[in-house]
C-alpha positions as CSV (number, residue, x, y, z in Angstrom):
1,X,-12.2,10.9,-21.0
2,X,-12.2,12.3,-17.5
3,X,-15.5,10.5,-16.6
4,X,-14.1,7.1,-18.0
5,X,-11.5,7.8,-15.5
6,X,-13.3,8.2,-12.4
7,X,-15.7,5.5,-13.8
8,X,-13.0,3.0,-13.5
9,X,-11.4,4.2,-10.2
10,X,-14.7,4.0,-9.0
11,X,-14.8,-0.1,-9.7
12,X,-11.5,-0.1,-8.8
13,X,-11.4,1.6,-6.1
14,X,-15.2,1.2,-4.5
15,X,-15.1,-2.1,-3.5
16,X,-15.5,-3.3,0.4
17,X,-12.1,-5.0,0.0
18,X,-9.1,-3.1,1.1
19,X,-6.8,-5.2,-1.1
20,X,-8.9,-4.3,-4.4
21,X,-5.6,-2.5,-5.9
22,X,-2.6,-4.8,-7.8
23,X,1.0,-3.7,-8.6
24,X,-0.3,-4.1,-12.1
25,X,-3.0,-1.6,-11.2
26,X,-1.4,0.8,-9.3
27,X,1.8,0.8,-11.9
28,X,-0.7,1.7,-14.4
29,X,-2.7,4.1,-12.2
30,X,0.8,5.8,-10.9
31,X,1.0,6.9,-14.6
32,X,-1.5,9.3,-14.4
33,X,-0.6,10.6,-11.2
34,X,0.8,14.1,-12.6
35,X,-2.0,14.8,-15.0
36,X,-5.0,13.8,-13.3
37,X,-6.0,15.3,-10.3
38,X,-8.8,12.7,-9.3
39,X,-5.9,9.5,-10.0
40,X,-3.9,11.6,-7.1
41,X,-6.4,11.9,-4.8
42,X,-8.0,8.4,-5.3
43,X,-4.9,6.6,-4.5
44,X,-3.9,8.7,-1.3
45,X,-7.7,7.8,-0.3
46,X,-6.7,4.1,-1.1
47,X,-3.7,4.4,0.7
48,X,-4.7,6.2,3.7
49,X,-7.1,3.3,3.9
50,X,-4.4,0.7,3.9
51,X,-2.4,3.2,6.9
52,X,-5.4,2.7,9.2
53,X,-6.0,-0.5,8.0
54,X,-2.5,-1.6,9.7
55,X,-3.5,1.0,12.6
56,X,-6.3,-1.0,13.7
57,X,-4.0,-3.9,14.7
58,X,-1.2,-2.1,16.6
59,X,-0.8,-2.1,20.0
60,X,-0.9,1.2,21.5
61,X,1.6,0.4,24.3
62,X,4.4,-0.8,22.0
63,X,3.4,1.0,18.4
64,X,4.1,-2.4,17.2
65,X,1.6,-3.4,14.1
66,X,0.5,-7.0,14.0
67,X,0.4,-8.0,10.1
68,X,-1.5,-11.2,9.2
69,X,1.8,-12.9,8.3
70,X,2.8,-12.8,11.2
71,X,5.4,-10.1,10.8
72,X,5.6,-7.4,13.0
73,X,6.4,-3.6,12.0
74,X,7.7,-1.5,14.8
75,X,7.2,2.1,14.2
76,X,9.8,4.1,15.9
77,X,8.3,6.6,18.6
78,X,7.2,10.4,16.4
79,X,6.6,8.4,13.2
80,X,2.8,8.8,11.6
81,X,2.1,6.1,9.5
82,X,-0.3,7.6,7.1
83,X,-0.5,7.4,3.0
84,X,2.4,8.6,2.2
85,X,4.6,6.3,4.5
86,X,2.4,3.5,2.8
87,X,2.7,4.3,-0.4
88,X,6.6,5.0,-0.1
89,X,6.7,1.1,1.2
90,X,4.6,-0.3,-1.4
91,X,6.9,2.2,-4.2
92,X,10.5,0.8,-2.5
93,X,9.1,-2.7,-2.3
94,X,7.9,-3.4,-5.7
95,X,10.9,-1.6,-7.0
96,X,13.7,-2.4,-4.9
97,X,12.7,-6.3,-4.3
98,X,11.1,-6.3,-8.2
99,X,13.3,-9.1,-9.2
100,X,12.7,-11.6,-6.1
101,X,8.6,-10.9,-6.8
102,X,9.1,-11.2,-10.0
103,X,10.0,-15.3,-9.1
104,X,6.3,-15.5,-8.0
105,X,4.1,-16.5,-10.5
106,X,1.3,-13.5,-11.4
107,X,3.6,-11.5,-8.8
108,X,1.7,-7.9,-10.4
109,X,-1.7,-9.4,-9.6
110,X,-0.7,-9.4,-6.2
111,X,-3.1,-7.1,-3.7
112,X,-0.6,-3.6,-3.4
113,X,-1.5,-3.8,0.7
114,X,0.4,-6.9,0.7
115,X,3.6,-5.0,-0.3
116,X,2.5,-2.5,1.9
117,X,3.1,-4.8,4.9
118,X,6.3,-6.3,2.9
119,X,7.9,-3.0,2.6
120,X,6.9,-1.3,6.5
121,X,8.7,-4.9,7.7
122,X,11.2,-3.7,5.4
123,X,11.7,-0.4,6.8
124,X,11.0,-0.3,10.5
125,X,11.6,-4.2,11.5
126,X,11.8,-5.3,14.9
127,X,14.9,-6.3,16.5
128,X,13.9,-6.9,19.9
């Protein structure tokens, strides 16, 4: 069982995409998060990927990430945007907001770093 297990996250997970993981994924994934320690670890992995992912396109002067949407997150000065900040985005987004995503068509088949961006917007917006 265990080796079915890391034989999917490997498919799901090894791809040269960084968007490779849905809500419907993850939500399914997330599951197994308490009894299998190789689920864990594979999704912080993902989502530390997705944290410097977003790194990559801030400016170092202002902290301000530049998402492909356009949006802006600002991160407030002493705030380390790693995978647990990005995973707690993604988590508050597709719960919090479930019912306006839900008005997309396919919403779950939507890439997870795409709520990623959503929920950082969400949480540390700009209002300069």
């Amino acid at each position: 069982m265990k080796f079915r297990i890391i034989v999917a996250l490997a498919g799901l997970l090894g791809t040269a995409s960084a968007h490779a993981l849905t809500v419907e994924s993850y939500e399914q994934l997330k599951k197994k998060v308490d009894v299998d320690t190789t689920v864990r670890m594979s999704l912080f992995s993902y989502f530390q990927g997705v944290a410097e992912t977003f790194l990559a396109t801030s400016d170092a002067t202002t902290g301000q990430i530049n998402l492909r949407s356009g949006d802006t997150v600002c991160m407030p000065a002493g705030v380390k945007l790693g995978a647990d900040l990005v995973e707690a985005a993604v988590q508050q987004e597709i719960t919090d907001h479930r019912a306006i995503h839900m008005k997309t068509p396919d919403w779950d088949q939507i890439y997870v770093s795409i709520y990623a961006g959503y929920g950082l917007v969400r949480m540390f917006p700009c209002t300069r």
